[in-house]
C-alpha positions as CSV (number, residue, x, y, z in Angstrom):
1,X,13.6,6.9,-126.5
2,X,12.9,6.5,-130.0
3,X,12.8,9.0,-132.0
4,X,9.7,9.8,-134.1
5,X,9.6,8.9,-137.8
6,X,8.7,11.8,-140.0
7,X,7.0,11.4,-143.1
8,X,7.4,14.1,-146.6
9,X,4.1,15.2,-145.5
10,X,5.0,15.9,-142.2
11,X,7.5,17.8,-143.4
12,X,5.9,20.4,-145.6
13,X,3.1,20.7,-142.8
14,X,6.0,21.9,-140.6
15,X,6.9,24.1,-143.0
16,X,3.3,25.9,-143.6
17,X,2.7,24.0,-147.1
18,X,-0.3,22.0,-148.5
19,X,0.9,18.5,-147.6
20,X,-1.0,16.1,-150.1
21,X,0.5,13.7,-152.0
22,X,-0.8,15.8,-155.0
23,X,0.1,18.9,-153.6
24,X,3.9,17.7,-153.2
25,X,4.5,16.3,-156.2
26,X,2.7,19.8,-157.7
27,X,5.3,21.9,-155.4
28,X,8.0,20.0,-156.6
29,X,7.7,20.3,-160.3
30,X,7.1,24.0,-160.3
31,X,10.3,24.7,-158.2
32,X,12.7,22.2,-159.9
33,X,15.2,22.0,-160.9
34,X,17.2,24.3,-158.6
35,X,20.5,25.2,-159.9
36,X,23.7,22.5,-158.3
37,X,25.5,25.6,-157.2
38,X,22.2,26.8,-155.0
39,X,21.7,25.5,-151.4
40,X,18.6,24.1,-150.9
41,X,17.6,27.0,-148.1
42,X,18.9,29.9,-150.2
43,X,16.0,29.0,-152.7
44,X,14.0,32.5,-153.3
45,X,10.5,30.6,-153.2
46,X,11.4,30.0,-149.3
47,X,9.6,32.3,-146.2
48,X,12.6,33.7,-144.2
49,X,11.2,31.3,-141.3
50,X,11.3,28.2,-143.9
51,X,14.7,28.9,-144.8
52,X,16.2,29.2,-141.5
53,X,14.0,25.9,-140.5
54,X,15.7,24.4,-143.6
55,X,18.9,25.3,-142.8
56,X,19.0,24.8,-139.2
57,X,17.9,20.9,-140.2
58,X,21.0,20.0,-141.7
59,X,23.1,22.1,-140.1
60,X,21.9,20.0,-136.1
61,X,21.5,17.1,-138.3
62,X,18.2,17.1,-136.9
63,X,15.3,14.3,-136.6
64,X,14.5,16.5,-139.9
65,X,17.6,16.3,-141.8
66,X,17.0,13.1,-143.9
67,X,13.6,14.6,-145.5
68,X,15.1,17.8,-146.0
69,X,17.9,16.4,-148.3
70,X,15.1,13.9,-149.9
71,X,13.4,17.5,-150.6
72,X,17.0,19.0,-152.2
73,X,17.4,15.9,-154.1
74,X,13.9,15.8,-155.3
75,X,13.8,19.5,-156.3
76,X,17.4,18.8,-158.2
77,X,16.0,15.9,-160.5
């Protein structure tokens, strides 16, 4: 089975945020840049349940794991 390709917008829906193109790039430049020495879940603008979604993503390497590192990298730029 193959698995499903998930998209940045896919991604902040799964995560309860307004998943526009606009509304990304918006979310993005008010939270960056986060500090090197932060992990991307430990971020204070973060629900408990987004954190722990975040954070269980890398952690299985889930089908959610390569967005969520585009995300940290995007918020670290």
């Amino acid at each position: 089975m193959e698995a499903e390709m998930h998209s940045m917008s896919s991604l902040f829906e799964q995560l309860g945020l307004a998943a526009s193109s606009a509304d990304i790039e918006h979310f993005i430049d008010s939270h960056r840049p986060l500090p090197a020495d932060l992990a991307l879940h430990q971020a204070s603008f973060w629900s408990a349940s987004q954190a722990d979604f975040l954070k269980q993503a890398l952690a299985d390497d889930a089908e959610w794991a390569e967005l969520v590192d585009e995300l940290d990298a995007q918020l670290r730029h």
